[in-house]
ROVEX-171250 format. One record per residue (C-alpha): residue number from 1; residue in three letters; chain; x, y, z. Coordinates in pm, 1 decimal, decimal comma, padded with zeros to 6 digits. Example, Ala and Ser with C-alpha at 12.3 -4.5 7.8 and 13.67 -1.06 7.14 Angstrom:
BEGIN
+-----+------+------+----------+----------+----------+
| pos | code | unit |       xx |       yy |       zz |
+-----+------+------+----------+----------+----------+
|   1 |  ALA |    A |  01230,0 | -00450,0 |  00780,0 |
|   2 |  SER |    A |  01367,0 | -00106,0 |  00714,0 |
+-----+------+------+----------+----------+----------+
end
This chain:
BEGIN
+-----+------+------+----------+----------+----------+
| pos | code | unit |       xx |       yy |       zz |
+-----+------+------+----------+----------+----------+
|   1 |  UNK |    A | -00398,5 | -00620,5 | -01647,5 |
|   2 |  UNK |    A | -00694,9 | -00885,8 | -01610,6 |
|   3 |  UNK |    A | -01026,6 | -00756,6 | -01558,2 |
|   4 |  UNK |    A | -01046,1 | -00978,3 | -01229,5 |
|   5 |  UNK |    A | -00715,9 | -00855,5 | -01070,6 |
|   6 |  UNK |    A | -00632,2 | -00518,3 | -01145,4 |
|   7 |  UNK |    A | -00549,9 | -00238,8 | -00973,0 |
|   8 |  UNK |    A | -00858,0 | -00052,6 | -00855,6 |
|   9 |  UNK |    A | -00760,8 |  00261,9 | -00872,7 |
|  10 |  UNK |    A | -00545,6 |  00300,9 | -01210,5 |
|  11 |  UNK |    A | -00848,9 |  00406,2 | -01392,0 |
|  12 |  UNK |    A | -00966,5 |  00696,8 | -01149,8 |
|  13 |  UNK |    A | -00980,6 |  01045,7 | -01279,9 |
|  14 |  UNK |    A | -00649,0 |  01214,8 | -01286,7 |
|  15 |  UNK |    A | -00689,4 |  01465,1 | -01003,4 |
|  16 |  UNK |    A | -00899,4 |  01199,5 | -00772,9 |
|  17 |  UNK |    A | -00605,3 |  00970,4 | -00722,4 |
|  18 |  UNK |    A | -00349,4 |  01269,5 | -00726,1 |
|  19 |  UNK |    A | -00514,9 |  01397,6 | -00402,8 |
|  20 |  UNK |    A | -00531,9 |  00985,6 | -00273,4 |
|  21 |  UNK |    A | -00151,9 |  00940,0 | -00322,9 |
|  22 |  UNK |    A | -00102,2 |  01267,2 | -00188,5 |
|  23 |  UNK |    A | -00299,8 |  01229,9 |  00190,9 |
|  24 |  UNK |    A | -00182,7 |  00796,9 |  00166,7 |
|  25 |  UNK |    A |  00180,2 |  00993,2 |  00122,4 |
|  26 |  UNK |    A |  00151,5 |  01202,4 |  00425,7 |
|  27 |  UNK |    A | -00069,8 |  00918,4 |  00657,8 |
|  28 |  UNK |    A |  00197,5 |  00628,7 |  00584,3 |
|  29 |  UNK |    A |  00550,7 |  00844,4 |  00538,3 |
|  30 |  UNK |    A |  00617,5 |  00900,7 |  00906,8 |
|  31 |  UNK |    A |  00621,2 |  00529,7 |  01000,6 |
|  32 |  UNK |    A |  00787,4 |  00399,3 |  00650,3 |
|  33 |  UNK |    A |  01098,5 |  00613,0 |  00703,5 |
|  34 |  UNK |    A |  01101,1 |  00516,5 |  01112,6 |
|  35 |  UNK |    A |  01137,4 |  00151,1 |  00928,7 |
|  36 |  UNK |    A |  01407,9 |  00257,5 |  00697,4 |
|  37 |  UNK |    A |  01594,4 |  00435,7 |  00917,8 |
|  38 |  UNK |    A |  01556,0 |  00103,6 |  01165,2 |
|  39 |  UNK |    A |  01710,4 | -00113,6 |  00873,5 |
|  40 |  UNK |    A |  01996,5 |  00142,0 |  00806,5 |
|  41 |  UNK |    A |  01942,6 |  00215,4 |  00446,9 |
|  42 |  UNK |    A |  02279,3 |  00424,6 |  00420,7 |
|  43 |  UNK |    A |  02480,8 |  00641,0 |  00129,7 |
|  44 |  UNK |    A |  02552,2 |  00392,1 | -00181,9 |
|  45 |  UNK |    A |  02296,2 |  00154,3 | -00106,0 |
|  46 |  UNK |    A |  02073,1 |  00036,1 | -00425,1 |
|  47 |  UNK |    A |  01688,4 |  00022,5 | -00373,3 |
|  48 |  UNK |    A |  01391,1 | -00114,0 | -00512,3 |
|  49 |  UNK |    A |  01100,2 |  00103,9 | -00485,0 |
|  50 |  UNK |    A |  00795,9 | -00155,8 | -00588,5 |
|  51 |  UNK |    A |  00442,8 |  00055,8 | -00655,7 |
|  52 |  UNK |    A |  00598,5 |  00403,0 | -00608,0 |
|  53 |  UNK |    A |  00314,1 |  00577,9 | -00670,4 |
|  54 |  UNK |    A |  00388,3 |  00951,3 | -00651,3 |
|  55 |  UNK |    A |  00710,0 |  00896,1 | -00556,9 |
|  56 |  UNK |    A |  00753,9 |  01046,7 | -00205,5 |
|  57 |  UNK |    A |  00940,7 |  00737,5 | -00064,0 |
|  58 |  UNK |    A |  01169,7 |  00692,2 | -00355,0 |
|  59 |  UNK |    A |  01274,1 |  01025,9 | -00306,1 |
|  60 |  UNK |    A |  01348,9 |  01001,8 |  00061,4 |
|  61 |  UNK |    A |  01559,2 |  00702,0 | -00106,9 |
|  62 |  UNK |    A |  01738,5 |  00871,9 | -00296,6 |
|  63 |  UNK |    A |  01870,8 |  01162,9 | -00077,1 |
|  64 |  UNK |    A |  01940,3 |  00886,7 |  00178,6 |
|  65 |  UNK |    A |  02150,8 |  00681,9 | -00052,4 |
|  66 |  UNK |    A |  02295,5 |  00958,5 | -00198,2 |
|  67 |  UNK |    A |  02465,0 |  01035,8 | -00544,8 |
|  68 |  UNK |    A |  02707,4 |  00705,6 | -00538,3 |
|  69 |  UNK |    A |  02388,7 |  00525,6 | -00433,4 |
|  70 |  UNK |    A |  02065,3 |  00458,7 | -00656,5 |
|  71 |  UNK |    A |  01650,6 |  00395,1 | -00672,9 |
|  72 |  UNK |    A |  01458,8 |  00194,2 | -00928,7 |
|  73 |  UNK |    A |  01076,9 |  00292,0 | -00884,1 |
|  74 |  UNK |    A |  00835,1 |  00045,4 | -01028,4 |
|  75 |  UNK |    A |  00507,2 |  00103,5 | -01118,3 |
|  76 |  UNK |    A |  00199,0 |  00005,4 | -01356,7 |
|  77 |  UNK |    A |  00142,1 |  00375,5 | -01392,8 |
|  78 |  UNK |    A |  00391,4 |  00664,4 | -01398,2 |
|  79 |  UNK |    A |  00223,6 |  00938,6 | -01423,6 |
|  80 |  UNK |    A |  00284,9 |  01086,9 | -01079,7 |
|  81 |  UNK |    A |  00665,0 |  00974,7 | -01107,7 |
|  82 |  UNK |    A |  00770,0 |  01294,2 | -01207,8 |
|  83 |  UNK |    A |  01062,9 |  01539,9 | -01104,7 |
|  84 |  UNK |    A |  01262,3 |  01295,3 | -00935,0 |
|  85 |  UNK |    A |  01665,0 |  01308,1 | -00884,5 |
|  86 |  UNK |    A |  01913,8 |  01228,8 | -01092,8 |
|  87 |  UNK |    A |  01964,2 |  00890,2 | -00893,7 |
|  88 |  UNK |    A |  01652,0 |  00756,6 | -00995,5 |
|  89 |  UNK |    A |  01551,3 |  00507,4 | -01281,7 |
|  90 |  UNK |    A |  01181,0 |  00510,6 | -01352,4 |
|  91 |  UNK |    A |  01005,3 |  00182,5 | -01451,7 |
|  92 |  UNK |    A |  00712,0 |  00095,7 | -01592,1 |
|  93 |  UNK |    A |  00602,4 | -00273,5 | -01548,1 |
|  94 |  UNK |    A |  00358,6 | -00522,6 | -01415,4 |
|  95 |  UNK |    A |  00521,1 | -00662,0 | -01084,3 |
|  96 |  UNK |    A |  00311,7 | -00973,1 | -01170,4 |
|  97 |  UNK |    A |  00509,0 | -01052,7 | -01468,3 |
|  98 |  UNK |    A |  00898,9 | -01202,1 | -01390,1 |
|  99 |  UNK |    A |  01044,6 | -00948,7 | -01668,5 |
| 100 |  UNK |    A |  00917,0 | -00625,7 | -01420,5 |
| 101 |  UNK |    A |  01264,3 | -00762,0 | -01150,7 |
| 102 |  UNK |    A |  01522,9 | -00714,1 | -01431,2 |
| 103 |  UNK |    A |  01794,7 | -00726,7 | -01157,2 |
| 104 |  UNK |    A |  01867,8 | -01057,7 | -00958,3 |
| 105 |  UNK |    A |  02115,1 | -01085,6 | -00634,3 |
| 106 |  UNK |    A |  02109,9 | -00683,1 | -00682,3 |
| 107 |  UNK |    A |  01933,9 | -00447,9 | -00444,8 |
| 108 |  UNK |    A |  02020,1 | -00383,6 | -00088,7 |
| 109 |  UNK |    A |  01639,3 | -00303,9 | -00023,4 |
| 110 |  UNK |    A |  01314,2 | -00366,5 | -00142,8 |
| 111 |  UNK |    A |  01013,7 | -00212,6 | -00028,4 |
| 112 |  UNK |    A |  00646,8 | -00199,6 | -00079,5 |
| 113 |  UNK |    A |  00376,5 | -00049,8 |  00066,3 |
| 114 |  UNK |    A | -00038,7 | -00154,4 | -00014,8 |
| 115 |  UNK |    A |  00080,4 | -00284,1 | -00349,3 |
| 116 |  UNK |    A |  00044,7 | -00678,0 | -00200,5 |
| 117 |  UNK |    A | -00347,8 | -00627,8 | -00106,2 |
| 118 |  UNK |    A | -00452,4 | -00575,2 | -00495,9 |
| 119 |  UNK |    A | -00236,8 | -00909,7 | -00579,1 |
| 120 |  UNK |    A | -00469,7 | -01235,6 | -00617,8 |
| 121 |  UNK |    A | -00111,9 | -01399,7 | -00555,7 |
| 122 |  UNK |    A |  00118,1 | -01189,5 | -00325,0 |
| 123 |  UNK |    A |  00366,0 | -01457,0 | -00230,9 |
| 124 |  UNK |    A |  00444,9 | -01482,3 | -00603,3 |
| 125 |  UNK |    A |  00550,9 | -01077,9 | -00630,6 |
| 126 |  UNK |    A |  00727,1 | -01136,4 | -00286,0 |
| 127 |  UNK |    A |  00920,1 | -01385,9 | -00419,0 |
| 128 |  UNK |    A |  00996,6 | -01179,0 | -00698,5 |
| 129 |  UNK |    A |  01137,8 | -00909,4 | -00485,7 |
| 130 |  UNK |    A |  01303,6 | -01157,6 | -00263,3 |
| 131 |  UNK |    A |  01516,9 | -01262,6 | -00610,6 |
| 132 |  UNK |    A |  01603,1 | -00880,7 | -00659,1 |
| 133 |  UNK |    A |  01842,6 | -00849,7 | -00322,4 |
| 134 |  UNK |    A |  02174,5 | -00929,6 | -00258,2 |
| 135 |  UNK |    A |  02274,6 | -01166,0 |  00005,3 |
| 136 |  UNK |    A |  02190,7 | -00980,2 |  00282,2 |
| 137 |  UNK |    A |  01939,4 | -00716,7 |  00129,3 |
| 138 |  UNK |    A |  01617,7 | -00633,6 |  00288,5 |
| 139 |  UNK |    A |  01269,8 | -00648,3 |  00231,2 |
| 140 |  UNK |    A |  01019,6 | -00400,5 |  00352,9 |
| 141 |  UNK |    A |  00659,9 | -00500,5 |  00305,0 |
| 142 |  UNK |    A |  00385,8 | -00299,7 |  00451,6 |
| 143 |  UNK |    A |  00023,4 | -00395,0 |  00401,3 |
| 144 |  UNK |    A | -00338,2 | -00358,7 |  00577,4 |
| 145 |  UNK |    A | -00529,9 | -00559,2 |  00769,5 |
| 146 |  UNK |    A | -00850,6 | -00500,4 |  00853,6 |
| 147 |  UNK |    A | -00985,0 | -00705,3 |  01122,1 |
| 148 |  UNK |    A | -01059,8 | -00369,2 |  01367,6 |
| 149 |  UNK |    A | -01209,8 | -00117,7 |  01099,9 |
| 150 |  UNK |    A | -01462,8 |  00069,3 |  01255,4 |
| 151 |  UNK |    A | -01670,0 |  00366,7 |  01248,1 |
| 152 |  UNK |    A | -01765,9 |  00582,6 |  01506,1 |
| 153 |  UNK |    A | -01893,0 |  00950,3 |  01637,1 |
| 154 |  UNK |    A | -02164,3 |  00982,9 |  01459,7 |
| 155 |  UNK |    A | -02563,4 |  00869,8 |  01473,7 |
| 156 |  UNK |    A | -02488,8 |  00613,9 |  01174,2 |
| 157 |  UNK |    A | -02219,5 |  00441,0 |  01274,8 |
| 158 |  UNK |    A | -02394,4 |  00090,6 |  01332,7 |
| 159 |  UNK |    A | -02524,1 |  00089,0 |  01037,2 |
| 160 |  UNK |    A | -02176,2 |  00139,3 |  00853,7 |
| 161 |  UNK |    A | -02040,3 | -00118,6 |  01081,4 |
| 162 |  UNK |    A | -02290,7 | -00356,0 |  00989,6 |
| 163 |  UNK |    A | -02170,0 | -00288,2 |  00593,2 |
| 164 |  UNK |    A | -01822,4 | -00368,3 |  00652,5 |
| 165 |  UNK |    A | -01897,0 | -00699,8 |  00854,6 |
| 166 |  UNK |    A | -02123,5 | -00821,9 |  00566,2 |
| 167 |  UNK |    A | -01844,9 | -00738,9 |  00328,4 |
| 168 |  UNK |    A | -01580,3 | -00841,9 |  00515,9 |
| 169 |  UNK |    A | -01781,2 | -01207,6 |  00571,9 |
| 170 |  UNK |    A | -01874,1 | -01195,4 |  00193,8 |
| 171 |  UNK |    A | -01513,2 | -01157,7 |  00080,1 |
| 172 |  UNK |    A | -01599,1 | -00897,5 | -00076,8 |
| 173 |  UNK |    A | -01438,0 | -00589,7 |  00079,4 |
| 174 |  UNK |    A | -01179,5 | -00375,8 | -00124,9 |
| 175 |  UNK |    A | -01195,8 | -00645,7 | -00432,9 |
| 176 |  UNK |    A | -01368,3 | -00875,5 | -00624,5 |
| 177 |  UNK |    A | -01508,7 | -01191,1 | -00460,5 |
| 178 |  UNK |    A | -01290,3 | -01421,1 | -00287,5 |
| 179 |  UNK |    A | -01033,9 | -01107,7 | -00118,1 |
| 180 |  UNK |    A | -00988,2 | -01159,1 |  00223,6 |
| 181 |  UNK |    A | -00933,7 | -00858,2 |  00463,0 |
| 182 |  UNK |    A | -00746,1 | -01038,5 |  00706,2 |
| 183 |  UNK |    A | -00424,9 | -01226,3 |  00500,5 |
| 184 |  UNK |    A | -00195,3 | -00965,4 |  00623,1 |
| 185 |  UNK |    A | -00175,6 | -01083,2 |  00987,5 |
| 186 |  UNK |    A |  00029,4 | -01335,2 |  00823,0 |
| 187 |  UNK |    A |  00281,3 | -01092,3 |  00656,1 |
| 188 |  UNK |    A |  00606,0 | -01197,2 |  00873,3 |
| 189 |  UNK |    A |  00540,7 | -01573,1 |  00738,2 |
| 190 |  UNK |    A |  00482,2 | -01512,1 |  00399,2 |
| 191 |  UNK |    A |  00852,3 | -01315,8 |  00404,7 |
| 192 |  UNK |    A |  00971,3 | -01643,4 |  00566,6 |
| 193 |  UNK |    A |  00775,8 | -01855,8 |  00298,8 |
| 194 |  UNK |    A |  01044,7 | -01667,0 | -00006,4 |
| 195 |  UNK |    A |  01320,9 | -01753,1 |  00175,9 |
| 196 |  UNK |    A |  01417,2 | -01454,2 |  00364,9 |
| 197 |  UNK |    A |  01460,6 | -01431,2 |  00744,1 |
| 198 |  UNK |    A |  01225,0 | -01162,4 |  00963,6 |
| 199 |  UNK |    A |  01401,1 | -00911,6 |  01155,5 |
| 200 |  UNK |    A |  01086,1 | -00741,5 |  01304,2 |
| 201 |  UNK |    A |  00734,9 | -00631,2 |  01278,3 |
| 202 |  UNK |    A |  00562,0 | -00258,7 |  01307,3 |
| 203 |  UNK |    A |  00190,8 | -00191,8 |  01412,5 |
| 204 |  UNK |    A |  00057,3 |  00100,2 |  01447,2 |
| 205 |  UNK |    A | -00291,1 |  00216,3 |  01440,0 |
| 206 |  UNK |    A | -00468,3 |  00532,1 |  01534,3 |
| 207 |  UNK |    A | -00860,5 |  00665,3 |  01486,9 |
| 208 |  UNK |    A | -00868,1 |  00944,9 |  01210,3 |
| 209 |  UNK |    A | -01143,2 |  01228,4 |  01171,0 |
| 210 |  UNK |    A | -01234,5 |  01460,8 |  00907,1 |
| 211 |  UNK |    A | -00957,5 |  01658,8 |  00793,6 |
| 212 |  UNK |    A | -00689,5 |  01387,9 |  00857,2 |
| 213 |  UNK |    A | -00451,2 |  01265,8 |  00620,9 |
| 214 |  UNK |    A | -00609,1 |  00845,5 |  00675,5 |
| 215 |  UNK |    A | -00984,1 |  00944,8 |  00647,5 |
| 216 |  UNK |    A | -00945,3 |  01147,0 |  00338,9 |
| 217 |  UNK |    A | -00799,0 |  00831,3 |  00175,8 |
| 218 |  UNK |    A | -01095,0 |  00642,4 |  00297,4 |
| 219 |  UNK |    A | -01299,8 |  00912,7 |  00158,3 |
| 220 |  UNK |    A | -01173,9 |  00961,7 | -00127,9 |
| 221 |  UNK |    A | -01135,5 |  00573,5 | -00259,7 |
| 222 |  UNK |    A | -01537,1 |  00549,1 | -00185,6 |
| 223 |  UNK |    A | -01603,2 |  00862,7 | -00404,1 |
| 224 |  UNK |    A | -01408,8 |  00690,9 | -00621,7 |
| 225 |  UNK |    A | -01610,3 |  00360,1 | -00602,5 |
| 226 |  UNK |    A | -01898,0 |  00641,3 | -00698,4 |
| 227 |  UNK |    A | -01747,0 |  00759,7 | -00965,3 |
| 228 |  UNK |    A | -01591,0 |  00500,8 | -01148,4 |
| 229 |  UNK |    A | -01790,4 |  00146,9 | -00991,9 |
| 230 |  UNK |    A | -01432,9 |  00010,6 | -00846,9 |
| 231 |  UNK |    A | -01249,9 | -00067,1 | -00559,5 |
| 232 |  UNK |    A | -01509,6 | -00119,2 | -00266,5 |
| 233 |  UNK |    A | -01812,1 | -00344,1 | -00420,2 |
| 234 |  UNK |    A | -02062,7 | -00118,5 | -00208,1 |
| 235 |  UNK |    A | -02358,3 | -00049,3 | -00384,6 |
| 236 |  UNK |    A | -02558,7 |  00295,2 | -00404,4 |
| 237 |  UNK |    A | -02718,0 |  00225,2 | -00053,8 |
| 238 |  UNK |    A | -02398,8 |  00183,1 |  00091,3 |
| 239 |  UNK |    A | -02230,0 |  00402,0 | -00042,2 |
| 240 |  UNK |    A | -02513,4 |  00706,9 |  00076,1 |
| 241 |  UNK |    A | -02491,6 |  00580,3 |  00383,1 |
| 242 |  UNK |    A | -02068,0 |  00617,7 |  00399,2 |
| 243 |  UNK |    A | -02131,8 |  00954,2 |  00241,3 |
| 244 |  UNK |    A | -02352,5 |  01063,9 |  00507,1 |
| 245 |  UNK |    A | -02090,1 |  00983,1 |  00790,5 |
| 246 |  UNK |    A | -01789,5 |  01177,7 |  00586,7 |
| 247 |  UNK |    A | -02012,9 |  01457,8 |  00607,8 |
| 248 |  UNK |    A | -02047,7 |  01404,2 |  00972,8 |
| 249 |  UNK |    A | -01765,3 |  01673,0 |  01193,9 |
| 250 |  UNK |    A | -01765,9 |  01433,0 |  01448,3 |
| 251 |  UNK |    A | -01726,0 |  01130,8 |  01198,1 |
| 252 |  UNK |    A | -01408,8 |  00914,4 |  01299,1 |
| 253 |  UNK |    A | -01221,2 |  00601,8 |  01161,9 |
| 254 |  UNK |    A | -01015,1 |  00322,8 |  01305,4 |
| 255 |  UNK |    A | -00828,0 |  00246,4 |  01003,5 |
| 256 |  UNK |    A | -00720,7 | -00106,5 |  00856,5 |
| 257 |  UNK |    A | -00388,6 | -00204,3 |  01016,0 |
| 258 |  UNK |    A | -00067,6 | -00138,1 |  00838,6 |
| 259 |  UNK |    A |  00143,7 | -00391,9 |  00911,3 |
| 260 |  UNK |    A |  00499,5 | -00332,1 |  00844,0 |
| 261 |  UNK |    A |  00771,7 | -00605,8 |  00827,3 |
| 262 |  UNK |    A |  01121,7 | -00699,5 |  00718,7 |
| 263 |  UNK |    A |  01363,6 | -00948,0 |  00648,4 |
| 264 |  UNK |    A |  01655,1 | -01044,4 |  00532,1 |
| 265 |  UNK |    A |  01757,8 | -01245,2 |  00223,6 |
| 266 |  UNK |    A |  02016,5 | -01519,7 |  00385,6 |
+-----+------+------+----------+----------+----------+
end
């Protein structure tokens, strides 16, 4: 991938993004199924699982669709893809290249979830999935906004606040210069923009405190800004100062905004 639009977390140490994937997995599941089980992914159905990750949705996939049905999971790394059923075809590609969609007027669903928000381009890898479904297949894009992130509980949380404004106002939050936190509001219309027509929209947010599935992500993709000088663009300062509120017991989050919605191809 290009140095100025990778993802940020495919060079983290092994273990670091294990435990990431594995507390994003547990936050995000609950709601993502509640969506697939709204669109009536059934037995036989073929889906496209687009950034799988470590593979907990793809296998929720496949025991849905069932033995006469079948998952493709894409990813840029596969390492966590591993001990999946017999229904499953694992991929390795680069969703920004054309050759990563291999099958056209295929899939009954496609689905991805914080894969668009690393993209300098998302509309292009929408499209891309758009041209993977069948007449009538679905697309289920979920991605953050992060217009109402906020800290609070503890003595430093103005000061924290004040970081992500600057960042946030700098275009410089979770990405290089330029990435703007708040695109995703317009996830419904970018769907329409490929072609496809929306059939709903999901929001859901909720604080988070130590110990929670949400604020360990958050925690753990700043130690990994620490450790490895990607993802967040917060410098040492900052970054003491978001390590002093994770210490904090009475430290609490309100997350970016996943933003969950689906449509149909016509």
């Amino acid at each position: 991938m290009p140095d100025d639009d990778r993802y940020a977390m495919a060079d983290n140490e092994l273990l670091l993004e294990s435990q990431r994937l594995h507390h994003g997995h547990a936050a995000a599941d609950p709601a993502t199924v509640e969506c697939l089980e709204a669109i009536g992914v059934a037995r036989g159905w073929r889906c496209l699982e687009v950034g799988a990750g470590a593979g907990s949705i793809t296998r929720w996939l496949a025991q849905r669709v069932g033995p006469d049905g079948h998952v493709v999971a894409l990813d840029y790394n596969t390492r966590f893809l591993t001990g999946l059923p017999d229904n499953v075809t694992i991929r390795q590609a680069d969703v920004r290249d054309n050759a990563a969609f291999e099958e056209h007027d295929y899939f009954d669903l496609a689905h991805c979830r914080l894969l668009l928000i690393w993209m300098a381009d998302p509309v292009a890898v929408l499209r891309r999935m758009a041209a993977s479904l069948r007449p009538g297949g679905v697309l289920l894009a979920e991605e953050g906004n992060f217009d109402l992130q906020s800290v609070f509980g503890y003595p430093g949380a103005a000061e924290l606040n004040r970081i992500f404004e600057a960042r946030q106002a700098a275009g410089t939050f979770l990405g290089p210069a330029g990435y703007s936190p708040y695109r995703f509001r317009y996830l419904a219309d970018m769907l329409a923009d490929v072609g496809l027509e929306p059939l709903n929209v999901k929001i859901k947010v909720e604080a988070a405190g130590p110990g929670d599935p949400m604020f360990e992500v958050y925690r753990l993709i700043y130690l990994s800004q620490k450790m490895s000088g990607a993802g967040t663009g917060m410098d040492e300062k900052e970054l003491a100062a978001w390590e002093r509120f994770c210490e904090h017991p009475d430290a609490r989050i309100i997350p970016g905004t996943l933003i969950r919605a689906w449509a149909r191809r016509p």
